[in-house]
Structures are given as C-alpha cells and as structure tokens.
OpenMM code with the backbone's topology and positions (N, CA, C; nanometers):
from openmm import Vec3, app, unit

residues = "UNK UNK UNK UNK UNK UNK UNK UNK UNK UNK UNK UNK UNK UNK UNK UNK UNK UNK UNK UNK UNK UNK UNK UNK UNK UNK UNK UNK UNK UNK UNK UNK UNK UNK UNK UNK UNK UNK UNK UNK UNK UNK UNK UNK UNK UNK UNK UNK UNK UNK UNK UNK UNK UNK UNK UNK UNK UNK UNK UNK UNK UNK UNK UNK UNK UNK UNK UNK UNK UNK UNK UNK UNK UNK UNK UNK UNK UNK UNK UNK UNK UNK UNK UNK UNK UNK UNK UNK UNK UNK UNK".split()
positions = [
    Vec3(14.9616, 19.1688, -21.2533),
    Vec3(14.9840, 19.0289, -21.2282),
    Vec3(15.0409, 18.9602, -21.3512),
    Vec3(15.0014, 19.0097, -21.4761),
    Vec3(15.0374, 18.9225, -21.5794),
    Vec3(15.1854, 18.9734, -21.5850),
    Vec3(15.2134, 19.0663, -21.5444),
    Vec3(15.3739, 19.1486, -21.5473),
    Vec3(15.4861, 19.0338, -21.4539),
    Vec3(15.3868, 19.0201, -21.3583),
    Vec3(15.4830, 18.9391, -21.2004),
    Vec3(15.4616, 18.8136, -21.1943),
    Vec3(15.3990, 18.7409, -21.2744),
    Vec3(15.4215, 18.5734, -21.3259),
    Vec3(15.5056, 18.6051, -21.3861),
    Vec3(15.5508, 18.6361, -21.5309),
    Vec3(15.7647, 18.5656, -21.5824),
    Vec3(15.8319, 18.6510, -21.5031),
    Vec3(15.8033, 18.7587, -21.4350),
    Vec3(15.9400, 18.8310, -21.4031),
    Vec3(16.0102, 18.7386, -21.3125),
    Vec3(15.9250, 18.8096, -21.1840),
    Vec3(15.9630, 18.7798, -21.0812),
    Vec3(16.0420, 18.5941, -21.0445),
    Vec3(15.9668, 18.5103, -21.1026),
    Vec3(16.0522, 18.3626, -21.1544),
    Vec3(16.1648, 18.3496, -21.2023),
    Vec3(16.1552, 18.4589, -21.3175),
    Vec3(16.3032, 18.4714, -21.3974),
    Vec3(16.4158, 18.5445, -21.2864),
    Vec3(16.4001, 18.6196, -21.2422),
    Vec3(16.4969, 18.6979, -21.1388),
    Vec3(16.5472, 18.5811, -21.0433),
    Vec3(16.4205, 18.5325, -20.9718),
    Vec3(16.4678, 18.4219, -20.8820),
    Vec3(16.5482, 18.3249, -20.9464),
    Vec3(16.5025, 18.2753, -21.0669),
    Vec3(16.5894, 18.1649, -21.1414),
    Vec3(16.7236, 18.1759, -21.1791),
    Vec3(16.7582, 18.3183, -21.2698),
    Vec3(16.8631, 18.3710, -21.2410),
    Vec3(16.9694, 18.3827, -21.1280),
    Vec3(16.9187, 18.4296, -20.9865),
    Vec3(17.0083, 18.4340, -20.8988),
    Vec3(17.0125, 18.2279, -20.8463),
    Vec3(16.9267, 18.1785, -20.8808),
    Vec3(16.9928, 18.0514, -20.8271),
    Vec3(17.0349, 17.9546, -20.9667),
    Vec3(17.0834, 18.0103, -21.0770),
    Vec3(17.1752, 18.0146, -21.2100),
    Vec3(17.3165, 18.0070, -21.1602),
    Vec3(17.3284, 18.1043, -21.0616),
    Vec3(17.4384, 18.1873, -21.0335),
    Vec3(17.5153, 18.1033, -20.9655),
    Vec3(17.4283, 17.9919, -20.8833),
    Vec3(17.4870, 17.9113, -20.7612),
    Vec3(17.5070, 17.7578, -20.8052),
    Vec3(17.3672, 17.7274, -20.8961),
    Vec3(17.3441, 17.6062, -20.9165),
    Vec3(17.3290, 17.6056, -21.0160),
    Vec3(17.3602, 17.4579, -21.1445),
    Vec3(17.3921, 17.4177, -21.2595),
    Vec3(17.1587, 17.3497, -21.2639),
    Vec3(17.0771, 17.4645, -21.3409),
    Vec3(16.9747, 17.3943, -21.3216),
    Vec3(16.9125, 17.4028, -21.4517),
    Vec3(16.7856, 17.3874, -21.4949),
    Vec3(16.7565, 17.3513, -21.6259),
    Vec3(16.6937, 17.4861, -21.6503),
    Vec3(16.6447, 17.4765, -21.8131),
    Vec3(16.5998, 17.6731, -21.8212),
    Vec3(16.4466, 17.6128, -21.7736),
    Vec3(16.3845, 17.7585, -21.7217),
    Vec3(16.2305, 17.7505, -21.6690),
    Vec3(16.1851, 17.8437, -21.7773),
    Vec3(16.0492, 17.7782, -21.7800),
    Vec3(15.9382, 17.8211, -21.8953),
    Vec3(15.8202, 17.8541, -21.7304),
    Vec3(15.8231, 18.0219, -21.7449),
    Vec3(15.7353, 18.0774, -21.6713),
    Vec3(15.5942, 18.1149, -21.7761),
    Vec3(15.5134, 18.0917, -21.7258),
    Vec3(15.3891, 18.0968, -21.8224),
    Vec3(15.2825, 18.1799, -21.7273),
    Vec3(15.1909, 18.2274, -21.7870),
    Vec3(15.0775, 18.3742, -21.7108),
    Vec3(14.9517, 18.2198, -21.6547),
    Vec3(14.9668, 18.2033, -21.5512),
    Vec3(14.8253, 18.0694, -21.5178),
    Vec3(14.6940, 18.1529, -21.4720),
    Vec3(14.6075, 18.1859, -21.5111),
    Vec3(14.5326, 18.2708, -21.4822),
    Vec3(14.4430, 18.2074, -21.3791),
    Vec3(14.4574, 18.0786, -21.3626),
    Vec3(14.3719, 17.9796, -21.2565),
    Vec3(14.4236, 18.0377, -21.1326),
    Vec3(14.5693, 18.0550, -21.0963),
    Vec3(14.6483, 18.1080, -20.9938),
    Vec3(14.6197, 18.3012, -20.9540),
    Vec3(14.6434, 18.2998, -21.0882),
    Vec3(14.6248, 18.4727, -21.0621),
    Vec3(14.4276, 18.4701, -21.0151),
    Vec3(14.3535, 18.4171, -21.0619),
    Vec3(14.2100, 18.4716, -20.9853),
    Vec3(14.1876, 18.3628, -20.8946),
    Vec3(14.2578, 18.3042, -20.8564),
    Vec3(14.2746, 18.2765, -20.7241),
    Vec3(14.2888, 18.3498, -20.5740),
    Vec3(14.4056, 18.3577, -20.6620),
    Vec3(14.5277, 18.5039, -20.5415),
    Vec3(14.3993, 18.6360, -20.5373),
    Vec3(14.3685, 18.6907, -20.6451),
    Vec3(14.3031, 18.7940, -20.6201),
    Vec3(14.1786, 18.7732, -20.5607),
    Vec3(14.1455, 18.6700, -20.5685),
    Vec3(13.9938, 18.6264, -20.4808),
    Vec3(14.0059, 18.6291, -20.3418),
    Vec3(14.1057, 18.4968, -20.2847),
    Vec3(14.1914, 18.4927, -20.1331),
    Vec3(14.2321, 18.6535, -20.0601),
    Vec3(14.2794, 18.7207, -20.1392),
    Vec3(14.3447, 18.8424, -20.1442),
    Vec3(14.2465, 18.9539, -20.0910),
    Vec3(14.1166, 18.9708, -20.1824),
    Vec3(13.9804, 19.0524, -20.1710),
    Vec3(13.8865, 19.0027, -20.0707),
    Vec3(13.9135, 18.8776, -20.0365),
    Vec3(13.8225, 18.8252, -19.9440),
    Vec3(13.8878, 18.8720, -19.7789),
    Vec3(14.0164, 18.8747, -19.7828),
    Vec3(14.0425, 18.8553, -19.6493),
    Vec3(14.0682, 19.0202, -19.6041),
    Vec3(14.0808, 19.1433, -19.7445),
    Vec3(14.0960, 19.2578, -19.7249),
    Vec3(13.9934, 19.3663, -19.6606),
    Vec3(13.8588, 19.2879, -19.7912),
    Vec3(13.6787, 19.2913, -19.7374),
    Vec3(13.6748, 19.2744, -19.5865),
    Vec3(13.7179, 19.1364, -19.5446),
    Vec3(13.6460, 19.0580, -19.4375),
    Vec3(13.7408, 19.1598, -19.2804),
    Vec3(13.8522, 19.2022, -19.3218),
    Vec3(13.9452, 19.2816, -19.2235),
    Vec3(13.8539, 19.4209, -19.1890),
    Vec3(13.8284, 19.4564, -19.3480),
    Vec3(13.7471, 19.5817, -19.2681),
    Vec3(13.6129, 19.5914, -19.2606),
    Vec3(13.5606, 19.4867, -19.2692),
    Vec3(13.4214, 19.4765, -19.2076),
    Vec3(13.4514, 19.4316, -19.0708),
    Vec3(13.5277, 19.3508, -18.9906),
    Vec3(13.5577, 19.3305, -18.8693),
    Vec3(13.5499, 19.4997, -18.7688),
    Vec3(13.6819, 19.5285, -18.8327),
    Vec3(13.7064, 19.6589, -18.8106),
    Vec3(13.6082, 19.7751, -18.8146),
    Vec3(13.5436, 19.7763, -18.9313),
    Vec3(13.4249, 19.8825, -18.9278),
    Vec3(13.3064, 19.8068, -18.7920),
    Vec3(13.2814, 19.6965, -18.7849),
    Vec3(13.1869, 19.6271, -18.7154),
    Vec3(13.2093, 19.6988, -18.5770),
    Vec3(13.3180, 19.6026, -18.5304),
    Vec3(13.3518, 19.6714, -18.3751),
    Vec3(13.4073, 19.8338, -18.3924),
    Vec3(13.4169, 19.9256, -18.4631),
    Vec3(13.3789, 20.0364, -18.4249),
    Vec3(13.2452, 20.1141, -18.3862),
    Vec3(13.1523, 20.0596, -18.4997),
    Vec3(13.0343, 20.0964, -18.4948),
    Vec3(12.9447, 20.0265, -18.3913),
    Vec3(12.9823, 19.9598, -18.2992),
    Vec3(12.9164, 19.9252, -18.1652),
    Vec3(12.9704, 20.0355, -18.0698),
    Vec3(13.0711, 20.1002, -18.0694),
    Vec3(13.0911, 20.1883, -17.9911),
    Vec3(13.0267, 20.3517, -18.0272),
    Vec3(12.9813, 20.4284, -17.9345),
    Vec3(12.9491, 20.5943, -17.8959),
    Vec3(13.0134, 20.6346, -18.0036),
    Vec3(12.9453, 20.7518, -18.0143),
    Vec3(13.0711, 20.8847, -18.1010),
    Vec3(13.1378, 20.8521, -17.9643),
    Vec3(13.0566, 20.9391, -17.8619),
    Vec3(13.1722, 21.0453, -17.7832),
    Vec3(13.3098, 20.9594, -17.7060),
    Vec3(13.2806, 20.7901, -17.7279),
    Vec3(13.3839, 20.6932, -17.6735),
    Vec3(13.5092, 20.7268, -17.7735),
    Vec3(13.4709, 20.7195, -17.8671),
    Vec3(13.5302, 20.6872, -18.0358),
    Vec3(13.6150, 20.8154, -18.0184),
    Vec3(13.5386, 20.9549, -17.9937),
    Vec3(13.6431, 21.0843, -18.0067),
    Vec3(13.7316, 21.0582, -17.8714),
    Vec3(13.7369, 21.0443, -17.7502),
    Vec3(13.8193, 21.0085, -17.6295),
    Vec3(13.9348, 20.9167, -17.6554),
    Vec3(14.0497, 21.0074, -17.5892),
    Vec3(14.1893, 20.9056, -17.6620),
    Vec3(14.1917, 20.8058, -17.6213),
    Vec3(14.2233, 20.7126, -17.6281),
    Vec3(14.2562, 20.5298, -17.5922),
    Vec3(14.3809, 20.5263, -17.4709),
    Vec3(14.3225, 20.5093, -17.3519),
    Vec3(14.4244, 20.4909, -17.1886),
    Vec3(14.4978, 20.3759, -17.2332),
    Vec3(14.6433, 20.4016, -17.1824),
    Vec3(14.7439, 20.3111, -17.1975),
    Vec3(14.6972, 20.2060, -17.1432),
    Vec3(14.7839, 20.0766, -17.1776),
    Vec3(14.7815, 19.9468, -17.1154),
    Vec3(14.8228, 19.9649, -16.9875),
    Vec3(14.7592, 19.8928, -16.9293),
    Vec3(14.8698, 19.8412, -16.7438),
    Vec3(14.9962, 19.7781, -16.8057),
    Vec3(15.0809, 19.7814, -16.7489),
    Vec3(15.2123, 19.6827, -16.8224),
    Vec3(15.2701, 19.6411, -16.6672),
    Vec3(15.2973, 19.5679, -16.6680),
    Vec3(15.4195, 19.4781, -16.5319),
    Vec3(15.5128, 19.5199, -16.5027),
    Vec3(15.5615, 19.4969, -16.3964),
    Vec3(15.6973, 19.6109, -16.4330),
    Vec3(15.8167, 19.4590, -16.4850),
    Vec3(15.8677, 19.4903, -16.5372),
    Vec3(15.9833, 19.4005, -16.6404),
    Vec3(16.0741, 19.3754, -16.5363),
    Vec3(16.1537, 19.2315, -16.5963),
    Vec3(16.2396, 19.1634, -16.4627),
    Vec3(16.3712, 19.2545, -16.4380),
    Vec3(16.4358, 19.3630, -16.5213),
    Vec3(16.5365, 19.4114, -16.4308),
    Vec3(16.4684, 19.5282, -16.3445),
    Vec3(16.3365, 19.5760, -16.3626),
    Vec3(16.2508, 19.6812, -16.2324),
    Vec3(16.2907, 19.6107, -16.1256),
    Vec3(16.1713, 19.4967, -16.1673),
    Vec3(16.1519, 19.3952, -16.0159),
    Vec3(16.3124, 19.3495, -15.9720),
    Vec3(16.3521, 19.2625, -16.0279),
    Vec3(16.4982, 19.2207, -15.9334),
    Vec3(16.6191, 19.3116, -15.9792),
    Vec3(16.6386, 19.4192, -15.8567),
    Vec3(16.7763, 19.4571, -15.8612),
    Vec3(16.9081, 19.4349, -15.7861),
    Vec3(16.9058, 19.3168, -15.8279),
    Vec3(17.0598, 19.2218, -15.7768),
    Vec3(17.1588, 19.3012, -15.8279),
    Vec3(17.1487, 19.3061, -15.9589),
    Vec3(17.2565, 19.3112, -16.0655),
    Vec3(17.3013, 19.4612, -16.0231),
    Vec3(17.2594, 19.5798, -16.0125),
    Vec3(17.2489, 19.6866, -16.0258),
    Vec3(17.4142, 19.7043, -15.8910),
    Vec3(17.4896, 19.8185, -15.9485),
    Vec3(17.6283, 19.8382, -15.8644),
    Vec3(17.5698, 19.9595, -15.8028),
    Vec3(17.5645, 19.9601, -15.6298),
    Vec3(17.5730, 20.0821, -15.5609),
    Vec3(17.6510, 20.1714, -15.5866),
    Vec3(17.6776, 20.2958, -15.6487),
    Vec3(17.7338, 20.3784, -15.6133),
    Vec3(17.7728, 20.4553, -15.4886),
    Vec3(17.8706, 20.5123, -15.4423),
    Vec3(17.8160, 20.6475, -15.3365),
    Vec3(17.8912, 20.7837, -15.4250),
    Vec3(17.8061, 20.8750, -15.3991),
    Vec3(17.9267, 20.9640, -15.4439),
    Vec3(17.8885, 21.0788, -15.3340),
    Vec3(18.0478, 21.0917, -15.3213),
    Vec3(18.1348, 21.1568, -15.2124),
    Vec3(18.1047, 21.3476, -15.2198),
] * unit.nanometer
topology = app.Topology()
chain = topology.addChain("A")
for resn in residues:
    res = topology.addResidue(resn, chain)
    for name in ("N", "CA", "C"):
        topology.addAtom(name, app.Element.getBySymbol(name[0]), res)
C-alpha cells in the first residue's frame, strides 16, 4: 500500500498531463486511508466467508457430496415465437 499511494496517482496524473495543462500533484502515503481500506477490505472478506461457510454447514455431508441439478430456465423469446424463422423444403 505504501508502494500504490504515489504510484498509481502519478501514472494517472501523467496520462491526464498528456491531455490537460494541470498543476504538479504532491501524492503523500495517508495512513488514515490506507487502515481504513484494509479494515473495509477484511471486514467484508471475513464477513463473505463466514456467510458462505454458515450456509454450507447447515447442509448434510451426503447433500454437500451430490452434484447441484440445473436451474429450470424458460424457454427464451426466439424458442417461444417462431415468426421469424424461413421454412425451408428440401427437395
């Protein structure tokens, strides 16, 4: 993180250098931001796989080893309406 606060700014700043007449940027390491991000970041990574571990572990082994049955699906609008479709015959 302390690497990808100046870079990544400077690159961006650079390519809009390229386009637009703008002032120089002073990228600085804010560490208020960086343990922020990594807090937001760990919380929602934690909280994904505790969801995930949760509703597995309400289910059987022997459900859990059994493959997962496809969805029902609809049949899609050129199945259902075939207006469009050119008869052939062949001779």
């Amino acid at each position: 993180m302390a690497v990808g606060f100046p870079i990544l700014p400077r690159i961006i700043f650079n390519m809009y250098q390229l386009m637009y007449s703008v002032p120089d940027i002073c990228a600085e390491f804010n560490i208020t931001y960086a343990t922020t991000g990594l807090i937001a970041i760990t919380v929602c990574i934690v909280g994904a796989t505790l969801l995930s571990c949760i509703n597995e572990l309400k289910e059987t082994p022997a459900t859990l080893m059994r493959p997962k049955s496809p969805k029902a699906r609809e049949k899609s609008f050129f199945r259902k309406n075939t207006f469009y479709m050119v008869k052939v015959k062949i001779q």
